[in-house]
KOLNUTI-443864 format. One record per residue (C-alpha): residue number from 1; residue in one letter; x, y, z. Coordinates in Angstrom, 3 decimals. Layout:
<atoms>
[atom NUM, "A", [X, Y, Z]]
...
</atoms>
This chain:
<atoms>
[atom 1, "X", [0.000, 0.000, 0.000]]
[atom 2, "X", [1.257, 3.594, -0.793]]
[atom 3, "X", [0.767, 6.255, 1.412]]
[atom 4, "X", [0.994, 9.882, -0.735]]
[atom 5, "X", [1.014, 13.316, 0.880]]
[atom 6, "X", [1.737, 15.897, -1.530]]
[atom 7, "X", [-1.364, 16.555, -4.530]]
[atom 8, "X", [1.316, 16.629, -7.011]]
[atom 9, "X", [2.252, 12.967, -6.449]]
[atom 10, "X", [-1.430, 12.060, -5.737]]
[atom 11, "X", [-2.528, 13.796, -9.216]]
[atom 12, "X", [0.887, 12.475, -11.269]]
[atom 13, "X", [-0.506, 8.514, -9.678]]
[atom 14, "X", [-3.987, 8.736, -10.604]]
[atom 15, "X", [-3.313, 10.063, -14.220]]
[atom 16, "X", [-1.105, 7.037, -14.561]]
[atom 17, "X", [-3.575, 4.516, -13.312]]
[atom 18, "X", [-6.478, 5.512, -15.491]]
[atom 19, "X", [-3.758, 5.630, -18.103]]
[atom 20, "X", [-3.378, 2.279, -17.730]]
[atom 21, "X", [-6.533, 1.647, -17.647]]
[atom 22, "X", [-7.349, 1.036, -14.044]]
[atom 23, "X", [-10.913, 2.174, -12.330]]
[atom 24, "X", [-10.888, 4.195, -9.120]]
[atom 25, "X", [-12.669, 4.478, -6.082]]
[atom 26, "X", [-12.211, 7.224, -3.578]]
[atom 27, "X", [-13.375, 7.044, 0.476]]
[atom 28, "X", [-12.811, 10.184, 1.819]]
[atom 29, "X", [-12.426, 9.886, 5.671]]
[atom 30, "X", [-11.270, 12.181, 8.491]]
[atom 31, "X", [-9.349, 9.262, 9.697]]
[atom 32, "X", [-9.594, 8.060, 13.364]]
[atom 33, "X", [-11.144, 4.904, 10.972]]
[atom 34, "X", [-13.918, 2.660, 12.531]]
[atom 35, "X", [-15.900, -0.256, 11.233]]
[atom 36, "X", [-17.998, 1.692, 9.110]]
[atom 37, "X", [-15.487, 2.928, 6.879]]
[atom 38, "X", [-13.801, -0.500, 6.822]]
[atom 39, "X", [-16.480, -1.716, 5.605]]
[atom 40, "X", [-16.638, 0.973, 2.630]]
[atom 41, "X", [-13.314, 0.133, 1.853]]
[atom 42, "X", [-13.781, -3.519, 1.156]]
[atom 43, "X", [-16.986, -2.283, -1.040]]
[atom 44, "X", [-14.701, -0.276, -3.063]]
[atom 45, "X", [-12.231, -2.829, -3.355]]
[atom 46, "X", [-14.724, -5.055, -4.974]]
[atom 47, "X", [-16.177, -2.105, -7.121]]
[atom 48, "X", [-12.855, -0.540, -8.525]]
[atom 49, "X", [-9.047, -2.277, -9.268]]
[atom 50, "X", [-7.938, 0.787, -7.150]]
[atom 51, "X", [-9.265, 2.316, -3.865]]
[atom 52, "X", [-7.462, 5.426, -2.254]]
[atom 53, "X", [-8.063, 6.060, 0.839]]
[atom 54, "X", [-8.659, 10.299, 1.869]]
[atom 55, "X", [-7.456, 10.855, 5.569]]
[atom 56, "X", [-7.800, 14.396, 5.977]]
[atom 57, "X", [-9.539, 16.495, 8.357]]
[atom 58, "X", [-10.755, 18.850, 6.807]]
[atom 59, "X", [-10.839, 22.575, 8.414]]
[atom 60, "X", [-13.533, 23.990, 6.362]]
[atom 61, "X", [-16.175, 21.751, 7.618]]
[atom 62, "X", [-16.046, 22.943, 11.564]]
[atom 63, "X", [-18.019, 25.484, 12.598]]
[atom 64, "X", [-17.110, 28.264, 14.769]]
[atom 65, "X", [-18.343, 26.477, 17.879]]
[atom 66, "X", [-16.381, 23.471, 16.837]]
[atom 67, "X", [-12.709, 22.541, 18.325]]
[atom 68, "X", [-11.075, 21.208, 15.223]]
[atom 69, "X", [-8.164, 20.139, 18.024]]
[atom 70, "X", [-10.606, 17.660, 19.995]]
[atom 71, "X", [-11.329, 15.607, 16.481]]
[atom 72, "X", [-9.699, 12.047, 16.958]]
[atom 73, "X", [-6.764, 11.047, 15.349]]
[atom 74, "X", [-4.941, 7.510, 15.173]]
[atom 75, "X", [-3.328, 7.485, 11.870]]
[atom 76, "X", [-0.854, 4.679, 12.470]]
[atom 77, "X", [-4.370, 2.513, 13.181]]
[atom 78, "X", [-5.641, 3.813, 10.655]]
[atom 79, "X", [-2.660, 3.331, 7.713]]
[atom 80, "X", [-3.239, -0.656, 9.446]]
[atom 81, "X", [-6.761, -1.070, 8.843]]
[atom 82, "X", [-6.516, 0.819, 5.249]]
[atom 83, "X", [-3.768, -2.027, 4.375]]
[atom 84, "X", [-6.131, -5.411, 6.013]]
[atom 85, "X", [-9.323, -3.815, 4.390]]
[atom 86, "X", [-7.774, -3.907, 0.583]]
[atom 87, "X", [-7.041, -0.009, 0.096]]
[atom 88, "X", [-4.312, 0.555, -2.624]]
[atom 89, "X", [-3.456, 4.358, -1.532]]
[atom 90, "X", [-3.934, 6.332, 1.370]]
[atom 91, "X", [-3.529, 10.127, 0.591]]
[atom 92, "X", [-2.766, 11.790, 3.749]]
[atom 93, "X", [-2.100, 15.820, 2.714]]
[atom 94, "X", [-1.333, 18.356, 4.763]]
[atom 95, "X", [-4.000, 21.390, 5.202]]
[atom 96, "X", [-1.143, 23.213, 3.446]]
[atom 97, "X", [-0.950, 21.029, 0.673]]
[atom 98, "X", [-4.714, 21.294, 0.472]]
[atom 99, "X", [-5.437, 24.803, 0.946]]
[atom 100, "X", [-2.186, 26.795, 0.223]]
[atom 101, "X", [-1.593, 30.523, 1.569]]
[atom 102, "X", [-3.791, 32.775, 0.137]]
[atom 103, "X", [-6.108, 29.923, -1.175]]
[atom 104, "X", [-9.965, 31.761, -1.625]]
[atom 105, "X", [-11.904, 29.425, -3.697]]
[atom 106, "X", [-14.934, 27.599, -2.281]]
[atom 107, "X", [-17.829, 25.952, -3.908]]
[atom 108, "X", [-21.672, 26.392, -2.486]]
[atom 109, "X", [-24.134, 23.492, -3.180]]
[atom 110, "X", [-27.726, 25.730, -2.653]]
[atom 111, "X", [-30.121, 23.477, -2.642]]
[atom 112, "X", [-29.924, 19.609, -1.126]]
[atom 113, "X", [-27.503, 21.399, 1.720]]
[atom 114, "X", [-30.550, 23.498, 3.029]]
[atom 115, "X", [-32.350, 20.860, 4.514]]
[atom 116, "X", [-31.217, 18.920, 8.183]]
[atom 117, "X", [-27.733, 19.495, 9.373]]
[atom 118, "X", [-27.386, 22.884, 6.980]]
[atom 119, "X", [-29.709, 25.351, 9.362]]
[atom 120, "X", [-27.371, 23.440, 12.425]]
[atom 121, "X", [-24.073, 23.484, 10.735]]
[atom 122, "X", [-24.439, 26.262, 8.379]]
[atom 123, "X", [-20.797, 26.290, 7.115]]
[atom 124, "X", [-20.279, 22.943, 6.900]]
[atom 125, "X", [-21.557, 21.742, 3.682]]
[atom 126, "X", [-19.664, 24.587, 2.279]]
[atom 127, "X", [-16.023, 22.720, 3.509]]
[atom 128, "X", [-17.711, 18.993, 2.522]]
[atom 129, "X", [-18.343, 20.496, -1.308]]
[atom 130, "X", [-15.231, 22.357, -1.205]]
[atom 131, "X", [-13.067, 19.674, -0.373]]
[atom 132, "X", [-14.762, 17.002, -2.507]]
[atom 133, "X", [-14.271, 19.490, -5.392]]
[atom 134, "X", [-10.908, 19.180, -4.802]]
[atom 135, "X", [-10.248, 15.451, -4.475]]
[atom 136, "X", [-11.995, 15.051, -7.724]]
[atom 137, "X", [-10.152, 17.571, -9.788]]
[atom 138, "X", [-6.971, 15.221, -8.226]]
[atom 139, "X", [-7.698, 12.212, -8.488]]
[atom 140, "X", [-10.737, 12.285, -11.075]]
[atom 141, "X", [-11.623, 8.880, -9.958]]
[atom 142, "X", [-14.324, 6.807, -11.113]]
[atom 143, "X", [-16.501, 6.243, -7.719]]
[atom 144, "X", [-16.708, 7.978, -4.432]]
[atom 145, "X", [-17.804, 5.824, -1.484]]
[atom 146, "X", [-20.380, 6.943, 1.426]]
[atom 147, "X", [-22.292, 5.298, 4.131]]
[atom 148, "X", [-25.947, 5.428, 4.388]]
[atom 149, "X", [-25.776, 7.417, 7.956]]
[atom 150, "X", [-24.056, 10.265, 6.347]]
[atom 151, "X", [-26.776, 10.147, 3.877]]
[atom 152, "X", [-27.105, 13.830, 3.240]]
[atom 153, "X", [-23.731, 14.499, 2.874]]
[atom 154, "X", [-23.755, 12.003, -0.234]]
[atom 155, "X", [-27.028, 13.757, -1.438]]
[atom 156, "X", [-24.990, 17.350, -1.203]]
[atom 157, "X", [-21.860, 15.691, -2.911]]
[atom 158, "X", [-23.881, 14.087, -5.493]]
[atom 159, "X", [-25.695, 17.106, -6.818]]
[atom 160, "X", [-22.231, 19.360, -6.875]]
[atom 161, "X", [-20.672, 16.703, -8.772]]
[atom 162, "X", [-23.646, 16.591, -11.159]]
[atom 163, "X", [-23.985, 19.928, -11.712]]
[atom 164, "X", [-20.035, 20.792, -12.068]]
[atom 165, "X", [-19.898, 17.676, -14.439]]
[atom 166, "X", [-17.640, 15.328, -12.374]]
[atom 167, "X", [-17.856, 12.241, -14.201]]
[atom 168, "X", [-18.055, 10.488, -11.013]]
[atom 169, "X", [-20.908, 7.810, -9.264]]
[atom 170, "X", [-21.389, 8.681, -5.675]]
[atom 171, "X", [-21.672, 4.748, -4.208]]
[atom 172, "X", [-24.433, 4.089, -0.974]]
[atom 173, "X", [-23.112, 1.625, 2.112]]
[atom 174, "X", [-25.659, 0.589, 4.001]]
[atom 175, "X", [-25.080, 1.970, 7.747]]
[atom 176, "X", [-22.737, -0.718, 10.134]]
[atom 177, "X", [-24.301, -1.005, 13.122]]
[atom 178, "X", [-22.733, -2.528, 16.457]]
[atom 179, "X", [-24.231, -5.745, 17.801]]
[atom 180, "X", [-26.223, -3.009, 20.704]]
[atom 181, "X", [-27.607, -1.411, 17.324]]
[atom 182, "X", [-25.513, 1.966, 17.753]]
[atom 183, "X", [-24.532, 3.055, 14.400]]
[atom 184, "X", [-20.362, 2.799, 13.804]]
[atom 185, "X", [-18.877, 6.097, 14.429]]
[atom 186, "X", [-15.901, 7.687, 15.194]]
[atom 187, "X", [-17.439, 9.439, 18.554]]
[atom 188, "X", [-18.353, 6.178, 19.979]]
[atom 189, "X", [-15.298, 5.293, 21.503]]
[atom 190, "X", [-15.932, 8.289, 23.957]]
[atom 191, "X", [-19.137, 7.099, 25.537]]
[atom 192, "X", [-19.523, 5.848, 28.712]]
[atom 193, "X", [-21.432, 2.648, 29.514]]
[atom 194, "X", [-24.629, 5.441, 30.559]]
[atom 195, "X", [-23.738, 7.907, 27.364]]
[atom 196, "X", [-24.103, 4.691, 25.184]]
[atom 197, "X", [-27.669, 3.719, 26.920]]
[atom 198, "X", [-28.920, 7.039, 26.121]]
[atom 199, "X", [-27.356, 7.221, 22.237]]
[atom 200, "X", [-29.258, 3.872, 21.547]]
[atom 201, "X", [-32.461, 6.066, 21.434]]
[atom 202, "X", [-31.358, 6.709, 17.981]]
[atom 203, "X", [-31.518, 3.497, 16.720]]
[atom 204, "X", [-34.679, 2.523, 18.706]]
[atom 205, "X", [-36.514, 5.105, 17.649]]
[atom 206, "X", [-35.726, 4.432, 14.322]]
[atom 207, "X", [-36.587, 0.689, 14.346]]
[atom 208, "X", [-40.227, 1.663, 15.759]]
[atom 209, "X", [-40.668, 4.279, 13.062]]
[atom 210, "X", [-39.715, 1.681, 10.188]]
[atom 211, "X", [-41.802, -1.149, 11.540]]
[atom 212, "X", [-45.363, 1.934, 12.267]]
[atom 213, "X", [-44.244, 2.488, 8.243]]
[atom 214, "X", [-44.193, -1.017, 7.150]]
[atom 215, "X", [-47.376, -1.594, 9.188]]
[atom 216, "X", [-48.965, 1.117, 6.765]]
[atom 217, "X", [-48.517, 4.436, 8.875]]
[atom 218, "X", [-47.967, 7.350, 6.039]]
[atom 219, "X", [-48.660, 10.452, 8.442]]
[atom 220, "X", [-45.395, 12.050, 8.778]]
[atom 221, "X", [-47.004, 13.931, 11.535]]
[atom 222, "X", [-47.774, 10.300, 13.524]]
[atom 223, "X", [-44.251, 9.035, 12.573]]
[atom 224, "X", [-42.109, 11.938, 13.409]]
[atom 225, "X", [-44.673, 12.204, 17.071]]
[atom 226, "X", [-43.200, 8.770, 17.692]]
[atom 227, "X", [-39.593, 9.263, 17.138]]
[atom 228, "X", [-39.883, 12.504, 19.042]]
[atom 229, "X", [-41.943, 10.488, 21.695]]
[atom 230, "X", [-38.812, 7.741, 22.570]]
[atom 231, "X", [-36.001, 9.889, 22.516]]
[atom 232, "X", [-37.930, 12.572, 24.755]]
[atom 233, "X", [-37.733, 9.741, 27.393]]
[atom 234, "X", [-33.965, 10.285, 27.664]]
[atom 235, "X", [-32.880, 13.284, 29.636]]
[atom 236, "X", [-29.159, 13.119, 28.014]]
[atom 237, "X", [-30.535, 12.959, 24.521]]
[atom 238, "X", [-31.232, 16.996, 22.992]]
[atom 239, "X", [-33.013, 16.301, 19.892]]
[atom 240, "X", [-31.456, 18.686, 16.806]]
[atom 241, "X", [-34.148, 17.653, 14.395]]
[atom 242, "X", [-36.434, 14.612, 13.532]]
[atom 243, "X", [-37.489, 14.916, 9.861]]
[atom 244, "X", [-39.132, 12.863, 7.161]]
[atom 245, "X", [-37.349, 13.887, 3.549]]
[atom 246, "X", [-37.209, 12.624, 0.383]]
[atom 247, "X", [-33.771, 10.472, 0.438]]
[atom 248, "X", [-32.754, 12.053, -2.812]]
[atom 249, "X", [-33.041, 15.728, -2.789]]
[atom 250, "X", [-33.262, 15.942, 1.169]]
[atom 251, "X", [-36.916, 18.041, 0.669]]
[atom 252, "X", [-39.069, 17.542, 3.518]]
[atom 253, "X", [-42.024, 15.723, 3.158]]
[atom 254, "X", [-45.486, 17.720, 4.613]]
[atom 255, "X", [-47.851, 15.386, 3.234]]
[atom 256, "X", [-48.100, 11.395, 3.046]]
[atom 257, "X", [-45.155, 9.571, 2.852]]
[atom 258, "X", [-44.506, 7.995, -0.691]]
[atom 259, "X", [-41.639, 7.166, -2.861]]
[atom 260, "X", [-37.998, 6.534, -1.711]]
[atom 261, "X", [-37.873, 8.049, 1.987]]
[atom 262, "X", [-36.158, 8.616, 4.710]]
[atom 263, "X", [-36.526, 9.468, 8.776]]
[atom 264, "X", [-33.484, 11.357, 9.748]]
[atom 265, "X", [-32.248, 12.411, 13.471]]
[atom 266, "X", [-29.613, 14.583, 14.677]]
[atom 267, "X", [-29.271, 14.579, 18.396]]
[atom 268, "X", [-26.960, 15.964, 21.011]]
[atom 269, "X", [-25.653, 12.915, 23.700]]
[atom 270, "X", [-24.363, 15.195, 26.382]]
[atom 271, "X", [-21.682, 17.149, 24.183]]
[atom 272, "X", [-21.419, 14.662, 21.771]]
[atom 273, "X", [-23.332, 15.366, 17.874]]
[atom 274, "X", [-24.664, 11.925, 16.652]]
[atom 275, "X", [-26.667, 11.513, 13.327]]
[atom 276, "X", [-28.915, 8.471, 12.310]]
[atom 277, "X", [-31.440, 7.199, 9.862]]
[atom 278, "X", [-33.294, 4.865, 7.999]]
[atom 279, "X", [-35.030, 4.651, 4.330]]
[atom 280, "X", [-39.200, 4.490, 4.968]]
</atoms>
């Protein structure tokens, strides 16, 4: 396995690969790597004949309440994992290398980024588009790889790279879950035994939503009173939002759910930001 820092290199090594005519898959990460994204790398690996590996954490995409300094980090782990779980590359650049002095370019998706975690996070969809931008002018590769619990973010990603003509398929991973339920994420190795008691009110409330929907419930009204009903019951939990959207262009839905949908929840565990959901 390579490990690249510089764009240079990482632009020089992809233009020879699809030279030669290799496909290429790219999973972005913010390292500190977990189960989830292990298992998007062995979906790539079986997608593409050559998966790099993004371990950058990205500046633009923290907020002005958020520390960037108290993000996670374990890159040796991580450069391990990358290796077992078939990655070819792992391009590690600098914010430097990345965004150079003086750098003043950043793109705006306006539409799919209003909805959810935009009113919450209103500059970081901004960084995730900006970024992305980037990696795809580098590496151009052939597939970008997501996991269904960052849904939105793949939405957002997806309609900048359609309307800026990257010739590149954004790829859906459904969500790894751990055996409790708790979706795989790089914040859970923080929680206590009670923080982790109270986060499972995600994925509970989830599961009861899905099965009212399969039993023929359509009122998003009736659904979203449910979700907000379980995780109400759990004084560490402070719900963000609980919302019913189309799982394509993120638009709320006011009316009866139809088509491809999905319940999403953002929620506050003490000071920890979790994110879950599940396709009605």
């Amino acid at each position: 396995m390579q490990k690249i820092e510089s764009v240079s290199e990482m632009r020089s090594t992809a233009a020879q690969l699809r030279s030669q005519g290799k496909t290429l898959a790219l999973v972005p990460t913010m390292g500190a790597l977990h189960a989830g994204q292990e298992t998007l790398i062995r979906a790539a690996a079986k997608k593409a004949d050559v998966v790099v590996v993004a371990v950058f954490v990205n500046p633009l995409q923290f907020g002005p309440n958020e520390v960037i300094a108290n993000y996670p980090r374990s890159f040796a782990e991580d450069l391990k994992l990358c290796e077992a779980s078939g990655a070819h590359v792992v391009f590690a650049p600098s914010v430097e290398e990345m965004y150079p002095r003086g750098y003043s370019s950043y793109v705006i998706e306006d539409q799919t980024s209003r909805a959810l975690c935009g009113p919450s996070r209103p500059t970081h969809y901004r960084g995730v588009t900006t970024m992305m931008a980037n990696f795809f002018s580098i590496l151009r590769p052939h597939f970008a790889f997501y996991g269904q619990k960052t849904a939105q973010r793949a939405a957002v990603v997806r309609k900048m790279a359609s309307d800026l003509h990257f010739d590149v398929e954004i790829v859906m991973v459904p969500t790894v879950r751990e055996p409790d339920g708790l979706a795989a994420g790089v914040r859970n190795r923080e929680f206590t035994s009670s923080m982790r008691q109270e986060a499972l009110a995600l994925s509970k409330a989830l599961k009861v939503v899905k099965d009212m929907f399969d039993s023929g419930v359509r009122s998003p009204d009736r659904l979203i009173a449910e979700a907000t009903h379980i995780l109400s019951q759990h004084r560490r939990v402070r719900i963000i939002y609980i919302s019913i959207v189309d799982a394509t262009t993120m638009e709320t839905m006011r009316d009866a759910v139809a088509g491809r949908s999905m319940l999403a929840i953002a929620a506050w565990i003490d000071e920890v930001r979790l994110v879950d959901n599940v396709i009605l």
